[in-house]
C-alpha positions in Angstrom: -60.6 -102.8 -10.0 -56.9 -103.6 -9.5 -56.2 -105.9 -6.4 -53.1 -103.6 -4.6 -54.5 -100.6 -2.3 -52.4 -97.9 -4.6 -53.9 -99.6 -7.7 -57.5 -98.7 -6.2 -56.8 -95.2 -5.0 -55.5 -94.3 -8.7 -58.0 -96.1 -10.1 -60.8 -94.8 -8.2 -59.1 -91.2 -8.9 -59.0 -91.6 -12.6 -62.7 -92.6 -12.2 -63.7 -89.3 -10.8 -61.1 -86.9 -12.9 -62.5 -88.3 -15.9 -66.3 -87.7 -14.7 -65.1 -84.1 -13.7 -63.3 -83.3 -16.9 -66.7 -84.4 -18.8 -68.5 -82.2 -17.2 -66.5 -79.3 -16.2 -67.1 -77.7 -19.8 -71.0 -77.7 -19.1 -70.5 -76.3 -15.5 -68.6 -73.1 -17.0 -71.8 -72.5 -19.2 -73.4 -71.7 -16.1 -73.8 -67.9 -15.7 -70.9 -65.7 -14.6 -72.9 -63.3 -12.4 -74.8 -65.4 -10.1 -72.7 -65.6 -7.3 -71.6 -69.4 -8.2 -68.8 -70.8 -6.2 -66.5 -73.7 -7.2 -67.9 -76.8 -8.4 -67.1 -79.5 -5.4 -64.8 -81.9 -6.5 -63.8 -84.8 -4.5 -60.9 -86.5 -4.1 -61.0 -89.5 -1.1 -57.6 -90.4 0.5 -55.7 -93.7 -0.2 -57.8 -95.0 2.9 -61.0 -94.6 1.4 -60.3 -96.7 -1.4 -58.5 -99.1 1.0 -60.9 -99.5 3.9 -62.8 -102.7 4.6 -65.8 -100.5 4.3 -67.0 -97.0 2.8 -69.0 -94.3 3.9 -70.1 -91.3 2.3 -71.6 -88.0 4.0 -73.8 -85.9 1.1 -74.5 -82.5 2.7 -77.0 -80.3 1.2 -74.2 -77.9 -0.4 -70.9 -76.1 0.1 -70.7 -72.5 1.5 -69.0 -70.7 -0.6 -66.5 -73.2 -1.4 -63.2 -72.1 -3.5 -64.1 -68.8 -3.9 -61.8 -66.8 -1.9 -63.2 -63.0 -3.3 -63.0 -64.0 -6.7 -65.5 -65.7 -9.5 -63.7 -69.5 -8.3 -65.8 -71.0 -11.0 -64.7 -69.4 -14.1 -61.0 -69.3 -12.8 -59.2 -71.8 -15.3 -60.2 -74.9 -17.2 -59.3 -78.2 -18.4 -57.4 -80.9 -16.6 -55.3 -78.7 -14.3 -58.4 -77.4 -12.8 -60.3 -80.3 -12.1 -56.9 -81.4 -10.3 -56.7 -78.0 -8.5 -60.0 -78.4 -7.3 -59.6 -82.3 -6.0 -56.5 -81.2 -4.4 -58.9 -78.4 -2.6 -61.2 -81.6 -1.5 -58.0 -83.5 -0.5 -56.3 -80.9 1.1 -59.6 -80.0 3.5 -60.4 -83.8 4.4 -63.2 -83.9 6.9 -63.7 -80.1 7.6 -60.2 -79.0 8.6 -60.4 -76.4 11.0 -64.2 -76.6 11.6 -64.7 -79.5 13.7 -66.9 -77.2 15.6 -69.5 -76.8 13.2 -72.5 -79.0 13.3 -72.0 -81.0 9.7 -68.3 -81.5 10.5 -69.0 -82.5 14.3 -71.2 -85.0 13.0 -69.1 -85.9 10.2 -66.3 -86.3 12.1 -68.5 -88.2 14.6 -69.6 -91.2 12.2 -65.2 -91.1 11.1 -64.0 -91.8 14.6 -66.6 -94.0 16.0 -66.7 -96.0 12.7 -62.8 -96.5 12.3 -63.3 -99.1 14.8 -65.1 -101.4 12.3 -62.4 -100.3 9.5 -64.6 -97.9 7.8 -63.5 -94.7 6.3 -65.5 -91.8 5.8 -65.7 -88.9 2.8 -68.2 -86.3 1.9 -69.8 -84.8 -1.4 -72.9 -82.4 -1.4 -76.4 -83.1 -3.3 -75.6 -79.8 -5.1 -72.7 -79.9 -6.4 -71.9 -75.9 -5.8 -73.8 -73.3 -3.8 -74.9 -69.3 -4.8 -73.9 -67.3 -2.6 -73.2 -69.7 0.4 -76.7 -71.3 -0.4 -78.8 -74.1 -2.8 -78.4 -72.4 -6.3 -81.9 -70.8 -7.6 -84.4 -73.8 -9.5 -82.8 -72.9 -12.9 -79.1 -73.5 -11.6 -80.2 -76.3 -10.1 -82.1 -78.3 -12.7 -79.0 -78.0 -14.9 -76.6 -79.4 -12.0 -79.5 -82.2 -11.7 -79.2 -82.6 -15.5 -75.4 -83.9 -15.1 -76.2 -86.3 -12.5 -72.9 -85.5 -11.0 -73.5 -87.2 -7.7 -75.2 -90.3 -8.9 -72.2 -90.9 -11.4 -69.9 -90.0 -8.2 -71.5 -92.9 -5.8 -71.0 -95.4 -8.7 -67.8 -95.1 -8.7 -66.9 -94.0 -4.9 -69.0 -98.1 -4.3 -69.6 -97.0 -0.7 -71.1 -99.6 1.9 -73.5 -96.7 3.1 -74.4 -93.1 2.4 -75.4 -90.3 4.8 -77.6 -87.7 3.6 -77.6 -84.7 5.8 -80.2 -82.7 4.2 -83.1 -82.8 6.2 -86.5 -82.0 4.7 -86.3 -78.8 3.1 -84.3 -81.2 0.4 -87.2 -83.8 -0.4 -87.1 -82.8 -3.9 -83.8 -82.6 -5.1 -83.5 -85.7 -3.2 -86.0 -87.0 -5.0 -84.8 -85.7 -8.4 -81.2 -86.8 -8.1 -82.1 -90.6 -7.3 -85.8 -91.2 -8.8 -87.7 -94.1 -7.6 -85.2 -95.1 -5.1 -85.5 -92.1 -3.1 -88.8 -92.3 -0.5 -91.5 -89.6 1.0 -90.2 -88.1 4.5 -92.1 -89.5 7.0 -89.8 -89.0 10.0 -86.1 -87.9 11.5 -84.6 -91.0 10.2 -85.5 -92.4 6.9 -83.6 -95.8 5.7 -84.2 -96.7 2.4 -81.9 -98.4 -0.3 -80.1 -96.8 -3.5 -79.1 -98.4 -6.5 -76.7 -100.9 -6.5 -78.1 -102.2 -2.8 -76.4 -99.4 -1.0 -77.7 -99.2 2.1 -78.3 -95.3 2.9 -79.8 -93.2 5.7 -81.5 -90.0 5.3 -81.8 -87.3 8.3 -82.1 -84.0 9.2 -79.5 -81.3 8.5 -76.5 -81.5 11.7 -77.5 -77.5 12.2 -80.9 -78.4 13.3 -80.3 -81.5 15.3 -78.1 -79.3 17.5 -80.5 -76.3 17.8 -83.4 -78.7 18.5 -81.7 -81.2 21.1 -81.8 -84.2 18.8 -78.2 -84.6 18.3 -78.7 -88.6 19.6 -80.2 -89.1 15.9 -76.2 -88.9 15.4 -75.2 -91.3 17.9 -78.5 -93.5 16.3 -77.1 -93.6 13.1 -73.6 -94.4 14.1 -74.8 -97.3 15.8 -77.4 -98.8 12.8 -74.1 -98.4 10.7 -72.1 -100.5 13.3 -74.9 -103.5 13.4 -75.0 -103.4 9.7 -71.3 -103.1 9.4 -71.0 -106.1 12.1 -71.2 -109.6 9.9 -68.7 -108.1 7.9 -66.5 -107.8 10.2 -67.3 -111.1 11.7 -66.6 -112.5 8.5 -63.6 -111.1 8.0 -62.3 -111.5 11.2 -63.3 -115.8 10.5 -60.9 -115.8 7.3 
């Protein structure tokens, strides 16, 4: 990876552009009256790629994301619509205008209390769209699990830790998308490790941690991060 911090931002960029070009063409295969929206594209800021460490947030899927009243994902191909569709990602950063929602509370939570150890935070979703707002139907969703869109993402994102806010309810796709490396549920806070040695935490969805008074998993995590995160730092801060 190039040395200079605009070096790794383009590079990183031209990692993911040329994932989403690949497999753009299969996406718009998918059928037109299902309620699809936009495939989620991501596109980290500069600081992402800069930051002394990396963390990524994987939600369980957008709502509704890009559509805007129309069929979002059949509106335009090729290249200037995977950059349209980054931009969207760019321009929205961590939940612009809905900090007030659970995911982007929390989201936003892990951000500002982990800048402190110079970590930067950005988020993709185990699906990769949503129908109708929710997890597309088992055929949908098989063929997004087919692309391994979110796998091929992390390799390239090389975070320090991932996030998964999915609770549950999302054992299997879980499961699916990362194989062996992903474990059983056994309780509110599951650590395990992915491929590559990322570290990565698995927890319940931000919606019910605030309907069921549990929100101090959040505060939990943050701080597991920030021990982990610490040695690093110490490290850095020695030379």
């Amino acid at each position: 990876m190039p040395p200079d911090a605009e070096g790794r931002a383009t590079h990183g960029r031209d990692q993911l552009q040329r994932l989403y070009r690949e497999v753009l063409p299969r996406l718009l295969e998918l059928p037109r009256d299902r309620g699809l929206s936009a495939p989620h594209f991501i596109d980290p800021p500069e600081e992402f790629w800069t930051a002394r460490a990396r963390i990524v947030v994987v939600g369980q899927q957008t709502d509704g994301w890009g559509t805007e009243g129309k069929t979002a994902l059949h509106d335009g191909e090729g290249a200037g619509r995977v950059e349209d569709l980054m931009t969207s990602h760019r321009d929205f950063g961590l939940g612009v205008g809905l900090t007030r929602t659970p995911f982007w509370q929390a989201t936003n939570t892990l951000s500002n209390e982990l800048a402190t150890e110079g970590a930067a935070v950005t988020v993709s979703n185990l699906a990769k769209m949503d129908q109708d707002g929710k997890q597309p139907d088992t055929d949908i969703m098989d063929r997004l699990l087919e692309m391994r869109i979110l796998p091929r993402e992390l390799e390239i994102l090389r975070p320090d830790h991932v996030v998964f806010f999915v609770g549950p309810t999302r054992e299997s796709v879980l499961r699916e998308t990362f194989e062996e490396s992903a474990p059983a549920w056994e309780r509110p806070v599951v650590r395990f490790t992915l491929p590559g040695n990322v570290q990565a935490t698995w927890s319940y969805h931000p919606g019910y941690l605030r309907r069921s008074g549990k929100w101090s998993v959040v505060d939990g995590i943050v701080q597991a991060i920030r021990d982990e995160l610490e040695p690093t730092r110490q490290s850095a801060a020695g030379g």
